[in-house]
N, CA, C and O atoms as CSV, one atom per row, in Angstrom:
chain,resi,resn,atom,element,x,y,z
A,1,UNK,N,N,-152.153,19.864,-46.914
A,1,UNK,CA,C,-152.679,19.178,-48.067
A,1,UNK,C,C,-151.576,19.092,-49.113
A,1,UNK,O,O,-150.779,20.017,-49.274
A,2,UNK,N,N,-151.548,18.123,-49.724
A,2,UNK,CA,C,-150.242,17.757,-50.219
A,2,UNK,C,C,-151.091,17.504,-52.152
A,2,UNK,O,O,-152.268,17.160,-52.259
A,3,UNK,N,N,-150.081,17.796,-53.548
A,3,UNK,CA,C,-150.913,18.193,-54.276
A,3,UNK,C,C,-152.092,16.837,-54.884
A,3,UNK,O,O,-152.829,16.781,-55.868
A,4,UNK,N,N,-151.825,15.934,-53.825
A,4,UNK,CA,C,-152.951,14.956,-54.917
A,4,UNK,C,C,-154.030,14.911,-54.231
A,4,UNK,O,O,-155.113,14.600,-54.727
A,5,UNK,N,N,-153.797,15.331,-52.564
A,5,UNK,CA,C,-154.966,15.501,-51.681
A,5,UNK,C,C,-156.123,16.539,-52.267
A,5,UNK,O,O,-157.353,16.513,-52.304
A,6,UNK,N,N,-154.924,17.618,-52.779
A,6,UNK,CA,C,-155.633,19.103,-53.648
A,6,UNK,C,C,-156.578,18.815,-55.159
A,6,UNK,O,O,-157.471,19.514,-55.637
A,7,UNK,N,N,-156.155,17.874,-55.526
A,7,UNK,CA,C,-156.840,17.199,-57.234
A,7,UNK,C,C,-157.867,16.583,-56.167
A,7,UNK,O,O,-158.910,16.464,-56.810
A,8,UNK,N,N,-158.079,16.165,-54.955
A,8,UNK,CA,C,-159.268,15.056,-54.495
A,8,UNK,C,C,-160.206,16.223,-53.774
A,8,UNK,O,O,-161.280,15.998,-53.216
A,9,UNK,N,N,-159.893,16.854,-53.840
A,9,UNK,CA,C,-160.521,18.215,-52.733
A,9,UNK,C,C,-161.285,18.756,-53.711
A,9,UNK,O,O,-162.507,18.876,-53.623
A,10,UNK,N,N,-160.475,19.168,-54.860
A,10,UNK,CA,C,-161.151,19.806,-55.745
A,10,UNK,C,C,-162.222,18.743,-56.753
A,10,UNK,O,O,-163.182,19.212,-57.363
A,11,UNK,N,N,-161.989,17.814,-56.774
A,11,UNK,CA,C,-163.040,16.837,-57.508
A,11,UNK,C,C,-163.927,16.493,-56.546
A,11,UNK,O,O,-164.757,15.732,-57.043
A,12,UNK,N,N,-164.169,16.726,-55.242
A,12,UNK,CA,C,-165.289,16.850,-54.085
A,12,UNK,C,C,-165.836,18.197,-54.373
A,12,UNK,O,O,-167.030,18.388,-54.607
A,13,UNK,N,N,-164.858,19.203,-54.350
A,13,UNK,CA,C,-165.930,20.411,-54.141
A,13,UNK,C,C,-166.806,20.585,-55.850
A,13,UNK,O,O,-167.964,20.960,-56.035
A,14,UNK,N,N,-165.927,20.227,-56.743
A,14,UNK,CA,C,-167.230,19.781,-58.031
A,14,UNK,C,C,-168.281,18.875,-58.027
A,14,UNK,O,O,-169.269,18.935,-58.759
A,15,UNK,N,N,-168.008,17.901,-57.051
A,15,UNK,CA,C,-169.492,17.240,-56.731
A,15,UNK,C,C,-170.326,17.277,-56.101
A,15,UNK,O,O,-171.300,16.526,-56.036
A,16,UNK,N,N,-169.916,18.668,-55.219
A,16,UNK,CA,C,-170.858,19.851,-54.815
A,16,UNK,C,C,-171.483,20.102,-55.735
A,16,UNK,O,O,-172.504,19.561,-56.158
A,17,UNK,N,N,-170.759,21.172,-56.214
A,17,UNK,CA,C,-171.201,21.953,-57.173
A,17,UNK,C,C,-172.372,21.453,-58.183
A,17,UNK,O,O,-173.353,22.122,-58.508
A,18,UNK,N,N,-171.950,19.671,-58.761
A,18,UNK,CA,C,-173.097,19.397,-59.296
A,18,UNK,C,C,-174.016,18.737,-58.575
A,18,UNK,O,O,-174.565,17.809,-59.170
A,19,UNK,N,N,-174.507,19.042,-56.926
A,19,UNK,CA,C,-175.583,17.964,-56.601
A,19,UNK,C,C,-174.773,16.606,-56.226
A,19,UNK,O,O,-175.302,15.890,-55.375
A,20,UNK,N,N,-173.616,16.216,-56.749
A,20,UNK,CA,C,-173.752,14.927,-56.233
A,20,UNK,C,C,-173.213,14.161,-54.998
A,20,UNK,O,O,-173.225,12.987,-54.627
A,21,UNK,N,N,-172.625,15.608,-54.412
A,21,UNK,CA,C,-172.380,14.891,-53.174
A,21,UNK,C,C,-172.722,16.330,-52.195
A,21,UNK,O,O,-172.634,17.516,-52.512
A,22,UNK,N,N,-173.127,15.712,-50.935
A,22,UNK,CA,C,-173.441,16.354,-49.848
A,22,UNK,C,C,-172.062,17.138,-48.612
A,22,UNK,O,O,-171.174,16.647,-47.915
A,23,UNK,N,N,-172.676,18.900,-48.955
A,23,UNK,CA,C,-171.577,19.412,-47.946
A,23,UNK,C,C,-172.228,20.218,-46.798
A,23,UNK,O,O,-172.695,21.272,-47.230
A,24,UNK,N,N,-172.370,20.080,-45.721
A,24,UNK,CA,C,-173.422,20.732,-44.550
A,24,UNK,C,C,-173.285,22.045,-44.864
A,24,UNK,O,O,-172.351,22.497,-45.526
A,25,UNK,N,N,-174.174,22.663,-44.417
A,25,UNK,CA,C,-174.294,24.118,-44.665
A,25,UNK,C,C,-173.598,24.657,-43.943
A,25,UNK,O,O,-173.559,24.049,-42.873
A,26,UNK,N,N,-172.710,25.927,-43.963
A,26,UNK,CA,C,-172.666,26.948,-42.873
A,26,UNK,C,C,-172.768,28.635,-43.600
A,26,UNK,O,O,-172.183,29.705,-43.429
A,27,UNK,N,N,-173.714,28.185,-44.354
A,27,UNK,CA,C,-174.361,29.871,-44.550
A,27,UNK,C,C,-174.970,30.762,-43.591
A,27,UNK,O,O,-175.503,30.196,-42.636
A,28,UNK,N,N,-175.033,32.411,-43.629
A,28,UNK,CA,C,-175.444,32.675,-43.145
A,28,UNK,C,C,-175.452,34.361,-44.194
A,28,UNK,O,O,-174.678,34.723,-45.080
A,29,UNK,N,N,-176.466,34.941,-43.694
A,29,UNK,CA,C,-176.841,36.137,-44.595
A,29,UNK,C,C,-175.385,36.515,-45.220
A,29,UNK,O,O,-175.110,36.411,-46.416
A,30,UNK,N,N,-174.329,37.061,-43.999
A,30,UNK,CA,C,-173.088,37.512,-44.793
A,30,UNK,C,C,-172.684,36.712,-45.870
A,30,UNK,O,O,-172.753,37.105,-47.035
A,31,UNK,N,N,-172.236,35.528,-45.515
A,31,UNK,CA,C,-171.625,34.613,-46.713
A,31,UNK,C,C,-172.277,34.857,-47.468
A,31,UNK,O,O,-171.652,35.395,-48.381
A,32,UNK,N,N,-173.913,34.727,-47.790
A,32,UNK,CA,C,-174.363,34.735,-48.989
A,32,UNK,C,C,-174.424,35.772,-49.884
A,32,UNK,O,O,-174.557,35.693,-51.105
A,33,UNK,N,N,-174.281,37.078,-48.971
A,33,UNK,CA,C,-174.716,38.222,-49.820
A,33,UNK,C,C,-172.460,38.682,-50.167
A,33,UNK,O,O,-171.719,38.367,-51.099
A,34,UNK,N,N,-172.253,39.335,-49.123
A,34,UNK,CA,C,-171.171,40.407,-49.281
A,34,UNK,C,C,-170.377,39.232,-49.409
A,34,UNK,O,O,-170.110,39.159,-50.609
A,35,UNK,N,N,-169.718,38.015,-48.643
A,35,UNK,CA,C,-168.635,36.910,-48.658
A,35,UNK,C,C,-168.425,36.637,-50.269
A,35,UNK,O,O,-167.438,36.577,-51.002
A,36,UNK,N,N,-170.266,36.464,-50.508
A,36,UNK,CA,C,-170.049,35.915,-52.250
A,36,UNK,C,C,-169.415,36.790,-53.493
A,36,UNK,O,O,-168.646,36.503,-54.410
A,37,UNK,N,N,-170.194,38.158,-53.038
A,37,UNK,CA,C,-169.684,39.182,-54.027
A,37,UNK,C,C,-168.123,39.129,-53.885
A,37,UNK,O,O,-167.388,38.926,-54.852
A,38,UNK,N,N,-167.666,39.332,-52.585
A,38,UNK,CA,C,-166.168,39.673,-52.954
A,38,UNK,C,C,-165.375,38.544,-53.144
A,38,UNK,O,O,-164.261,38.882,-53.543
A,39,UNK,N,N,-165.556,36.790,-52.962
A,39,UNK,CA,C,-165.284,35.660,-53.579
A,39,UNK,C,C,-165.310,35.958,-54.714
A,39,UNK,O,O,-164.181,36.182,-55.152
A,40,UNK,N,N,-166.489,36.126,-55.771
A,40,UNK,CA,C,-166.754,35.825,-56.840
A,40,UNK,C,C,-166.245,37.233,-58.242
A,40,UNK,O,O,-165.693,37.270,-59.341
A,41,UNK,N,N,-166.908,38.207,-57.215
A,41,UNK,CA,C,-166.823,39.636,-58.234
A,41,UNK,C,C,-165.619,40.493,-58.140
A,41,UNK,O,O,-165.532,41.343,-59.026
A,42,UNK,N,N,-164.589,40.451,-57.184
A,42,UNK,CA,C,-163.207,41.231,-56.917
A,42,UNK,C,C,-161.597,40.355,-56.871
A,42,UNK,O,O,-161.194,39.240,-56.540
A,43,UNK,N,N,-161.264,41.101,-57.193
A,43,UNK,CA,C,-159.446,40.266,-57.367
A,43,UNK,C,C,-158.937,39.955,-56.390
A,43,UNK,O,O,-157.799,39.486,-56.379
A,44,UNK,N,N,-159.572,40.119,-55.444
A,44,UNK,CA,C,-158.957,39.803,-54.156
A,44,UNK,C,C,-158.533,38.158,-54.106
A,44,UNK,O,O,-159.384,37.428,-54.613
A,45,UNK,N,N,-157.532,37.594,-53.655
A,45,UNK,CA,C,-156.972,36.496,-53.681
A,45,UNK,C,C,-157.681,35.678,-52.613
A,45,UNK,O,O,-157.635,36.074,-51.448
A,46,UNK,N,N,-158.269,34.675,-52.897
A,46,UNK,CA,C,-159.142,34.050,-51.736
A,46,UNK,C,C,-157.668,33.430,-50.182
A,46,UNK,O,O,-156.740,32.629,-50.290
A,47,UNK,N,N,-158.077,34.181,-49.083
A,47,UNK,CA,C,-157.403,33.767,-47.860
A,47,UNK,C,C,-157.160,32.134,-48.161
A,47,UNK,O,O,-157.802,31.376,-48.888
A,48,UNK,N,N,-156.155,31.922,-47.445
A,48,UNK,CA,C,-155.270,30.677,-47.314
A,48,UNK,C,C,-155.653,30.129,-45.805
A,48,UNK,O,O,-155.906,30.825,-44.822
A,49,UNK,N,N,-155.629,28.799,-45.886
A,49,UNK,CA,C,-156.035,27.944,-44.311
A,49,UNK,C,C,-157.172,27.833,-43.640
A,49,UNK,O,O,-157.293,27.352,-42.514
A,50,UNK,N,N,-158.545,28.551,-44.748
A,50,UNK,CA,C,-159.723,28.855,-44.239
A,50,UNK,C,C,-160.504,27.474,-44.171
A,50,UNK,O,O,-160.500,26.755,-45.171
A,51,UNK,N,N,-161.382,26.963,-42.663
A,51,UNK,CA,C,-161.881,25.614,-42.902
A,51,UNK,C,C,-162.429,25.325,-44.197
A,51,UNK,O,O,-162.800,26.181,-45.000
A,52,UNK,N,N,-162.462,24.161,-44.355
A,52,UNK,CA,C,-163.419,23.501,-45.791
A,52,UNK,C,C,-163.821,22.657,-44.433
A,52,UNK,O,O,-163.337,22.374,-43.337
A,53,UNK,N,N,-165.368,22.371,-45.434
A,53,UNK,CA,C,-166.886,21.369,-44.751
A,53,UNK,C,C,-166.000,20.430,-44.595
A,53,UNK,O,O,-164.994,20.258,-45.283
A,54,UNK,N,N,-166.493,19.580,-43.356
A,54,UNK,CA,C,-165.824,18.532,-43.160
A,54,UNK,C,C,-166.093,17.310,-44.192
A,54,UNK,O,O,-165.326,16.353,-44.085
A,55,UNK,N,N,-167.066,17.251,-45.141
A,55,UNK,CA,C,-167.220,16.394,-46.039
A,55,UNK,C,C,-166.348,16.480,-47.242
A,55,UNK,O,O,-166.500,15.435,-47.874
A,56,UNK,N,N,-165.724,17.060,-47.676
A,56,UNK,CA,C,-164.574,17.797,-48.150
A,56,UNK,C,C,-163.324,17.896,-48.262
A,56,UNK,O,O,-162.507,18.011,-49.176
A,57,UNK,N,N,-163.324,17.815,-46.928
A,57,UNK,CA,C,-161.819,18.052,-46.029
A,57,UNK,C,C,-161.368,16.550,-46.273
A,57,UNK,O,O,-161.995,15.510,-46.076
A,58,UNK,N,N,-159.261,16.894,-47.079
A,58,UNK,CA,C,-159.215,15.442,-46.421
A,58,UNK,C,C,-158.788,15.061,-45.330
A,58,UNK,O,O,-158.405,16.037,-44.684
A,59,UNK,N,N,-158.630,13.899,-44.667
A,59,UNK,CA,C,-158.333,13.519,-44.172
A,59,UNK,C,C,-159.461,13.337,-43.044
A,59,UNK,O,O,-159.291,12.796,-41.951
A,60,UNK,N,N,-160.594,13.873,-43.513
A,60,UNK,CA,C,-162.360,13.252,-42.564
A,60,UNK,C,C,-162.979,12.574,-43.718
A,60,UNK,O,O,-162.773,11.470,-44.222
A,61,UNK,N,N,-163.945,13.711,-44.052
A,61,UNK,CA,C,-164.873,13.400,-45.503
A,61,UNK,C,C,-164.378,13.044,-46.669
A,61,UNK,O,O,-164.746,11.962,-47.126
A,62,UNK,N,N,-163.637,13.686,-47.258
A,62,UNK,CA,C,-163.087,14.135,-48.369
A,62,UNK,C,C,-162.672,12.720,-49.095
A,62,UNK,O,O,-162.607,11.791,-48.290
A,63,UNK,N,N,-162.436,12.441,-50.190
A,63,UNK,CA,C,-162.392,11.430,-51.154
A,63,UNK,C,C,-160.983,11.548,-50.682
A,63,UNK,O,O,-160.476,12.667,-50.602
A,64,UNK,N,N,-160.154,10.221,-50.287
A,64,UNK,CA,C,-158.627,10.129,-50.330
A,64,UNK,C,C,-158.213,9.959,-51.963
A,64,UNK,O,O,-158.938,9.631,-52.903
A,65,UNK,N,N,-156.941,10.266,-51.948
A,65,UNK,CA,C,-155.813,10.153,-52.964
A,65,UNK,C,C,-156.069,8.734,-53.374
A,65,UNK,O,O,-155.997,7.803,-52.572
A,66,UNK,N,N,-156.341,8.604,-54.522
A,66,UNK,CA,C,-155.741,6.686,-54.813
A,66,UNK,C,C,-154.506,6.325,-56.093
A,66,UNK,O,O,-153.294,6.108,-56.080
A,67,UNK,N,N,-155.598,6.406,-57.173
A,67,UNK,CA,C,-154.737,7.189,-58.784
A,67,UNK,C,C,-154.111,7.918,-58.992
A,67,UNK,O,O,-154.956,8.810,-58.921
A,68,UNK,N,N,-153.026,8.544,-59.282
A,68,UNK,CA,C,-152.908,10.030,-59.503
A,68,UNK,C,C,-153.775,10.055,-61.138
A,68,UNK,O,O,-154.833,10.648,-61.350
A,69,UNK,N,N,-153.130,9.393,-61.962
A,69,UNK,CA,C,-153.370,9.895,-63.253
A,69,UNK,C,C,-155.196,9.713,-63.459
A,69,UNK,O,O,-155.810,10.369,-64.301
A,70,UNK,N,N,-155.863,8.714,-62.528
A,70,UNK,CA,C,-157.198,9.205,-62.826
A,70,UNK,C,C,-157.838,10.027,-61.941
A,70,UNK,O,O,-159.024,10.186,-62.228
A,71,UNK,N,N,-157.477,10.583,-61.000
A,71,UNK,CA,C,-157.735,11.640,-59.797
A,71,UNK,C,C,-157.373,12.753,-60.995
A,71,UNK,O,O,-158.206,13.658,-60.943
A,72,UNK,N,N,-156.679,12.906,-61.746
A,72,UNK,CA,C,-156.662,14.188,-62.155
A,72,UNK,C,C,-157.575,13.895,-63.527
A,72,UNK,O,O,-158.388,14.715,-63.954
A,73,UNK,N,N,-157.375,12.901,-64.004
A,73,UNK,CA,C,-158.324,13.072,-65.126
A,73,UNK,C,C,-159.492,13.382,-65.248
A,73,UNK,O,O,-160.067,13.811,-66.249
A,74,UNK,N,N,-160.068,13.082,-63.767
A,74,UNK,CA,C,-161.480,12.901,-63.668
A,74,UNK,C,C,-161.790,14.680,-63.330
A,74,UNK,O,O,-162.820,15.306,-63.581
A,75,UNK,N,N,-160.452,15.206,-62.656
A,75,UNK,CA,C,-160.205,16.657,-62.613
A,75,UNK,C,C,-160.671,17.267,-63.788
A,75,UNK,O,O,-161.504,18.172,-63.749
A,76,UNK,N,N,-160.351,16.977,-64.483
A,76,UNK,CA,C,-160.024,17.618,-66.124
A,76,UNK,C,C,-161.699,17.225,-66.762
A,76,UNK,O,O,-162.475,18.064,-67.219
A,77,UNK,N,N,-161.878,16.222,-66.679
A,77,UNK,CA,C,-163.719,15.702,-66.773
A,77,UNK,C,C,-164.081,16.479,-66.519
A,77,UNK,O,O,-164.075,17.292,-67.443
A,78,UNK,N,N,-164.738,17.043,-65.116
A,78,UNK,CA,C,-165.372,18.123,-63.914
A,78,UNK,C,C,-164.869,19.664,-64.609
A,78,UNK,O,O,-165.558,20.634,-64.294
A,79,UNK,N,N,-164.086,19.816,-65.227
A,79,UNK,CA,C,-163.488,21.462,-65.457
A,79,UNK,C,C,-164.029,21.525,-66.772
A,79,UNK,O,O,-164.186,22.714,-67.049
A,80,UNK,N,N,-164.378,20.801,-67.692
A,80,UNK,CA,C,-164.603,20.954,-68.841
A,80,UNK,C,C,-166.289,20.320,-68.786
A,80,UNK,O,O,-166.784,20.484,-69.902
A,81,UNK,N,N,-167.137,19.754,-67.958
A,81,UNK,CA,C,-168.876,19.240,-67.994
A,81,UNK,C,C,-169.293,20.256,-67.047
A,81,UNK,O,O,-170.468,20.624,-67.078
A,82,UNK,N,N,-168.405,20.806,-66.128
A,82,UNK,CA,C,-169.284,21.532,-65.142
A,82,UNK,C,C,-169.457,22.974,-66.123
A,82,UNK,O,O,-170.623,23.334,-65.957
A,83,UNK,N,N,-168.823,23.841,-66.985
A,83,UNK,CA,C,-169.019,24.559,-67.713
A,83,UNK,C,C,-170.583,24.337,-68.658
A,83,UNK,O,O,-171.426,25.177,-68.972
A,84,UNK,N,N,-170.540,23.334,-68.838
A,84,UNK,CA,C,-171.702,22.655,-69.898
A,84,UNK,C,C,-172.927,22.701,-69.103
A,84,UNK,O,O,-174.025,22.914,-69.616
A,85,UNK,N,N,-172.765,22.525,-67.987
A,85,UNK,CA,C,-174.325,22.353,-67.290
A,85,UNK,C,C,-175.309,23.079,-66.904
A,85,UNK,O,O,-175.005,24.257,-66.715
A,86,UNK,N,N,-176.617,22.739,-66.679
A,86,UNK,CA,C,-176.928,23.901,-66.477
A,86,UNK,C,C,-177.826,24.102,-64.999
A,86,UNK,O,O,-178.347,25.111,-64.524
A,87,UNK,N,N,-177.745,22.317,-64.374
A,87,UNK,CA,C,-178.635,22.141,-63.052
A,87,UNK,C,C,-176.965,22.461,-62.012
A,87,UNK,O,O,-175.815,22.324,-62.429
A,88,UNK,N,N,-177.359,22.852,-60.785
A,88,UNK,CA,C,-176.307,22.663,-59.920
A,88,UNK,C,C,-177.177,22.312,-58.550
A,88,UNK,O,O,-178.378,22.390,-58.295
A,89,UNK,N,N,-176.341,22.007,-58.000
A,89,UNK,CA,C,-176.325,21.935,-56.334
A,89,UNK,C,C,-176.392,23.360,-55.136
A,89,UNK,O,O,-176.636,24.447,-55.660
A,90,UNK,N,N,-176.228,23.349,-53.921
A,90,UNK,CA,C,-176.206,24.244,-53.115
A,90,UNK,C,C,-175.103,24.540,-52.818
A,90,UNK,O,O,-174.472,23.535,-52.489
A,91,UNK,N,N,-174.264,25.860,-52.740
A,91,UNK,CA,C,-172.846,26.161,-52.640
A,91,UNK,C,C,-173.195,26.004,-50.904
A,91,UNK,O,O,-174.138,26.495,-50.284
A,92,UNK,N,N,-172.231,25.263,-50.472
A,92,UNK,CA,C,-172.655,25.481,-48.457
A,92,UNK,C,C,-172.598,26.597,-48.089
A,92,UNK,O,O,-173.387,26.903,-47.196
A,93,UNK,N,N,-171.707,27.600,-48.584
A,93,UNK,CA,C,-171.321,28.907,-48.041
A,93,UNK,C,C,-171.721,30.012,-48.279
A,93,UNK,O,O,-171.738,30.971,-47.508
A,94,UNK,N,N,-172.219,29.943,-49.813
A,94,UNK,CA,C,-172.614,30.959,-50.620
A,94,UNK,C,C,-174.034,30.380,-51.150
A,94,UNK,O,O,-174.399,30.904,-52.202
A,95,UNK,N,N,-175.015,29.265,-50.542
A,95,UNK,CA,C,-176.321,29.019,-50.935
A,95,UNK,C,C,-176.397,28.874,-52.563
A,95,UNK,O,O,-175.601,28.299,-53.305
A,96,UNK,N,N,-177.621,29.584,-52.895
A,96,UNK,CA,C,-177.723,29.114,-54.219
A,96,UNK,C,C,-177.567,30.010,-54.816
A,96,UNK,O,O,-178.128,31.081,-54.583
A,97,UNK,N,N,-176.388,29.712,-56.180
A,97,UNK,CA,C,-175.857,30.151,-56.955
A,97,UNK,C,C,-176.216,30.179,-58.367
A,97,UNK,O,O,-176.118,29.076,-58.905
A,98,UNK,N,N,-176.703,31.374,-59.307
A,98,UNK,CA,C,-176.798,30.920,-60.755
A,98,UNK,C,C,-175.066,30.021,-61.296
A,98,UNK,O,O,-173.980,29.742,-60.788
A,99,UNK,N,N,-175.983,29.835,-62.971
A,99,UNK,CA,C,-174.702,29.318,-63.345
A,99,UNK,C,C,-173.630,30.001,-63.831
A,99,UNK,O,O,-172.648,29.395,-64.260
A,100,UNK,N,N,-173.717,31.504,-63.813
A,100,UNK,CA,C,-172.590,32.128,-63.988
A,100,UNK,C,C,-171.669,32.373,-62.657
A,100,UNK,O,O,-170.468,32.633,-62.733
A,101,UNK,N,N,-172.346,32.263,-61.506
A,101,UNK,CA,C,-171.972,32.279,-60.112
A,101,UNK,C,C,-171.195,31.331,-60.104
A,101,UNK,O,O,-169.986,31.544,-60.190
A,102,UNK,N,N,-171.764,29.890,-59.986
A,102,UNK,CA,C,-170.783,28.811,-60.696
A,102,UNK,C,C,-170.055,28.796,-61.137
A,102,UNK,O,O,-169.029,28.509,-60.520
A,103,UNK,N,N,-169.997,29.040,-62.312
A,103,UNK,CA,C,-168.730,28.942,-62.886
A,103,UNK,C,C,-167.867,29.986,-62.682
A,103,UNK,O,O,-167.074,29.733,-63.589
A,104,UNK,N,N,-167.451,30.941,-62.175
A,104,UNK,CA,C,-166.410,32.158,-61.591
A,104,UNK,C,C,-166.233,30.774,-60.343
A,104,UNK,O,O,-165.286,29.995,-60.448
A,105,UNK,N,N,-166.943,30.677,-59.568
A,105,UNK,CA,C,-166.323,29.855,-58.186
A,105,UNK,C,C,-165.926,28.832,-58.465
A,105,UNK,O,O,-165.380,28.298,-57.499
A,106,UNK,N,N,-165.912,27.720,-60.138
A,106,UNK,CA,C,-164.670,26.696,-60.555
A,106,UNK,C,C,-163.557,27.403,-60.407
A,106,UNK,O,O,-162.728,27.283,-59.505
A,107,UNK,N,N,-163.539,28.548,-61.792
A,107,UNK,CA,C,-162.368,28.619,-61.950
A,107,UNK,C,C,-161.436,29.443,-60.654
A,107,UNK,O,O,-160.213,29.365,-60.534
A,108,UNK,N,N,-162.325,30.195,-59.797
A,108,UNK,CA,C,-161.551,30.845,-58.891
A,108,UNK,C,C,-161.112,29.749,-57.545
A,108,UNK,O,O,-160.091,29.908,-56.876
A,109,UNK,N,N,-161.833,28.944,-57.389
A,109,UNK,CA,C,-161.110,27.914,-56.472
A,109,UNK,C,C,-160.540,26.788,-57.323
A,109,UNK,O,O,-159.733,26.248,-56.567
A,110,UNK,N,N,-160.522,26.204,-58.371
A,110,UNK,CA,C,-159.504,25.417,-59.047
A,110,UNK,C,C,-157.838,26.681,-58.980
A,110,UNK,O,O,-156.708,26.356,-58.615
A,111,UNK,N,N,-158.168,27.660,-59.325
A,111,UNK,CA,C,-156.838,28.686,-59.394
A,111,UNK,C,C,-156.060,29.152,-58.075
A,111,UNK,O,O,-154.860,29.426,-58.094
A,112,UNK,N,N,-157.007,29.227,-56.716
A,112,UNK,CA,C,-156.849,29.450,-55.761
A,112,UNK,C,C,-155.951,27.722,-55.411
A,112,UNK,O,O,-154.798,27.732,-54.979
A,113,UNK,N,N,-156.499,26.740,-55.607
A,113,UNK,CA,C,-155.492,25.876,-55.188
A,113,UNK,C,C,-154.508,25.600,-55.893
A,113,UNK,O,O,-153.561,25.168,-55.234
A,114,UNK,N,N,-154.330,25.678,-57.050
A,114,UNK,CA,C,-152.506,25.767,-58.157
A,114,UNK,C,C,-151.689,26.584,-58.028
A,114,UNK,O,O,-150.488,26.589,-58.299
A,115,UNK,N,N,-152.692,27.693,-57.373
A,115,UNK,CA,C,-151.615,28.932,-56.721
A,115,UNK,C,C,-150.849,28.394,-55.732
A,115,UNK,O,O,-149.638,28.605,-55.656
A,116,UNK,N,N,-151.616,27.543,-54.774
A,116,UNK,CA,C,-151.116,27.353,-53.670
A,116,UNK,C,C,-149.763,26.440,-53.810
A,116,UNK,O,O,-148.963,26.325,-52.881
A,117,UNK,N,N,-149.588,25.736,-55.219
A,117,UNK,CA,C,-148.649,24.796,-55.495
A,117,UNK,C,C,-148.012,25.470,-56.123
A,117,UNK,O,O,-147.086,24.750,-56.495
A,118,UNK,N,N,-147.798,27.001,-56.750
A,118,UNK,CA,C,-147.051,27.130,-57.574
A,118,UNK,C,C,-147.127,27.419,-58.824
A,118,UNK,O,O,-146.267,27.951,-59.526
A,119,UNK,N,N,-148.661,26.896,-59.237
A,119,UNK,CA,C,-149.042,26.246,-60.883
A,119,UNK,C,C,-149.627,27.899,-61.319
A,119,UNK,O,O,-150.066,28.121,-62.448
């Protein structure tokens, strides 16, 4: 994933997050209970190369690259309304999430991928 694929990945997995777009499930008791806690509640650095839903993923589902400067803006939209909200969607992995759950899993997967660039 190359970094504008990463701004389109991450403006998919926020339209998770709010309901507006569809990611198949692959929950299962672990993910939801222990996967989430230590995602969400420990410093542990989220693993590198782990699948994303294929709706998601680019180069299947996933919204391609077009803009840069509005692919990220719309980035910057999503990081600053998804804080504000207060309905969400179904996390695929981690089921349903309050909104403080939410919001730790923006900022820890927006950070988990800038890491991956460097940022």
């Amino acid at each position: 994933m190359n970094a504008h694929q990463m701004i389109c990945h991450l403006n998919d997995s926020f339209r998770v997050g709010t309901g507006e777009k569809y990611a198949s499930p692959a929950m299962n008791v672990l993910t939801r209970t222990a996967v989430r806690w230590i995602a969400l509640r420990t410093p542990l650095p989220w693993a590198h190369n782990l699948p994303t839903r294929p709706e998601i993923a680019q180069g299947r589902g996933g919204t391609a690259p077009a803009d840069w400067d509005r692919d990220c803006s719309e980035l910057r939209e999503f990081i600053v309304s998804f804080s504000e909200r207060e309905q969400f969607g179904v996390h695929p992995i981690f089921g349903a999430m309050s909104k403080s759950d939410w919001l730790i899993w923006g900022y820890r997967h927006v950070d988990h991928h800038l890491r991956q660039f460097g940022v």
